[in-house]
Structure formats: structure tokens, C-alpha cells
Wavefront OBJ file of the C-alpha trace (Angstrom):
o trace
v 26.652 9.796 -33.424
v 23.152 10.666 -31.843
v 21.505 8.268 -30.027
v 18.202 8.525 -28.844
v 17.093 5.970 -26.781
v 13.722 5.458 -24.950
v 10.596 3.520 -24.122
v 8.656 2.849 -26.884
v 5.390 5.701 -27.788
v 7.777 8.523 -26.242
v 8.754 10.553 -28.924
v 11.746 9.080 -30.763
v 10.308 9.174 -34.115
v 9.157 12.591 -33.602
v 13.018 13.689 -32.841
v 14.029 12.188 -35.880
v 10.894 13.946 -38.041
v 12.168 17.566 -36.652
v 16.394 16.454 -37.012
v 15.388 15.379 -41.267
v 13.405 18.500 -41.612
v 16.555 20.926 -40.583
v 19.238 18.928 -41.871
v 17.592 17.635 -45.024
v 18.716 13.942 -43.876
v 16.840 11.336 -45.171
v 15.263 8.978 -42.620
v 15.831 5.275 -43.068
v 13.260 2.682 -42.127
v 12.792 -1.045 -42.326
v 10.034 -1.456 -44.771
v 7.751 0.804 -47.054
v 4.788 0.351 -44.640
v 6.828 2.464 -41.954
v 8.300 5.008 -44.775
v 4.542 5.796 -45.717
v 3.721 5.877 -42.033
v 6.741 8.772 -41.230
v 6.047 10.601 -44.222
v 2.096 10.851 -42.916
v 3.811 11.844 -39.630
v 5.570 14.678 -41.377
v 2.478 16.126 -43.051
v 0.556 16.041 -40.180
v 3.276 18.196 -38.327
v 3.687 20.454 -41.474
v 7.028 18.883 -41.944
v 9.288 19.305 -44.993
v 11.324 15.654 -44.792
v 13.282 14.264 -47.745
v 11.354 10.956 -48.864
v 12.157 8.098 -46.588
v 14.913 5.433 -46.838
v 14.209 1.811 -46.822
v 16.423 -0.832 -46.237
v 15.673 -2.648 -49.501
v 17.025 0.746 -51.425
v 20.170 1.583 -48.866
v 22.221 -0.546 -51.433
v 21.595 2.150 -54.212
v 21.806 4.908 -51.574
v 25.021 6.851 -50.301
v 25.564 9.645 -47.454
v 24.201 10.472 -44.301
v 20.468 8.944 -42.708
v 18.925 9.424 -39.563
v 18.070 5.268 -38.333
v 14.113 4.823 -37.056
v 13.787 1.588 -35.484
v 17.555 0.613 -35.552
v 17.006 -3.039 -34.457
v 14.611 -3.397 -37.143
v 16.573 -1.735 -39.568
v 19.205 -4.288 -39.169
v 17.152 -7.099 -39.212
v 15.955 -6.413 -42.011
v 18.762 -5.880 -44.011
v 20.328 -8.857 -42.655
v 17.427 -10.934 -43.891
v 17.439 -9.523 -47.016
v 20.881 -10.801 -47.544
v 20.406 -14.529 -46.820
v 21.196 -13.785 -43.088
v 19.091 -15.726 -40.018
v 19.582 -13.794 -37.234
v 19.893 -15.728 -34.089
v 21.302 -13.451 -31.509
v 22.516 -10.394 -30.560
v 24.448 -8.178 -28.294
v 23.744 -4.560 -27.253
v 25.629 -1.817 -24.881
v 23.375 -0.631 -22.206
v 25.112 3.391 -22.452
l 1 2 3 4 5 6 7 8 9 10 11 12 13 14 15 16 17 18 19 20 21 22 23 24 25 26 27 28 29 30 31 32 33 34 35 36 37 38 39 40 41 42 43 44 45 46 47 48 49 50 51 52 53 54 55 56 57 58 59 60 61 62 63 64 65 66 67 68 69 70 71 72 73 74 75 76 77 78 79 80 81 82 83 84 85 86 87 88 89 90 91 92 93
């Protein structure tokens, strides 16, 4: 698995825009506020991307997606399934 991490504004999103417009991978997002905000970052690059994933439709969904906003992501879908998250671990590599 990829993993692209950085600081916040430098160009993760953008990496995932150009990986979904040669592989034809869908990118999956937390909410359809942020799918209409990467598909207006596609256009605006003259990008071809499959429409956007959301977490509310990954239940319907199967095969391969490229994660925006992981943490998010998660959240998200664990809220959406009666889940309070209260705390969580992550690996630093």
C-alpha cells in the first residue's frame, strides 16, 4: 500500500488526483462536500477522475480506492455505524 504522508496544504490530494486519473481508481472521501471539492480539483487540472467515493456509498461499492483524508474517512464511517470514537492509535513510519 501507498502511503503518502505530509503536512497539511502540501500536495497530497494532488498525488491522489494524478494516481485516479492513470489508474482509473476511484477516490474515496468522507462526505459529498469534499467529493464535489476533488472533482472541481480535477477539472481545474484537466483531469479525467472516475466520480468520487464517499463513505456513506463504500457499503454498495467493491474494488480498489485511493483514501483522501484517511482519518476522516474512518471517522466517518465509524459514526455512521453507531460508533463514538474516543481514541486512537497511529504508527509514526
Amino acid at each position: 500500500m501507498i502511503k503518502i504522508i505530509s503536512e497539511k496544504g502540501t500536495g497530497k490530494t494532488e498525488k491522489l488526483l494524478y494516481m485516479s486519473a492513470v489508474s482509473d481508481i476511484p477516490i474515496m472521501v468522507p462526505n459529498y462536500i469534499r467529493a464535489h471539492e476533488i472533482k472541481d480539483m480535477a477539472e481545474k487540472r484537466h483531469l479525467l477522475i472516475p466520480e468520487p467515493v464517499c463513505v456513506t456509498d463504500c457499503s454498495r461499492r467493491r474494488g480498489k480506492v485511493l483514501v483522501d483524508d484517511s482519518l476522516d474517512c474512518l471517522f466517518q464511517f465509524l459514526i455512521e455505524n453507531g460508533l463514538e470514537p474516543v481514541a486512537y492509535t497511529m504508527r509514526s513510519n
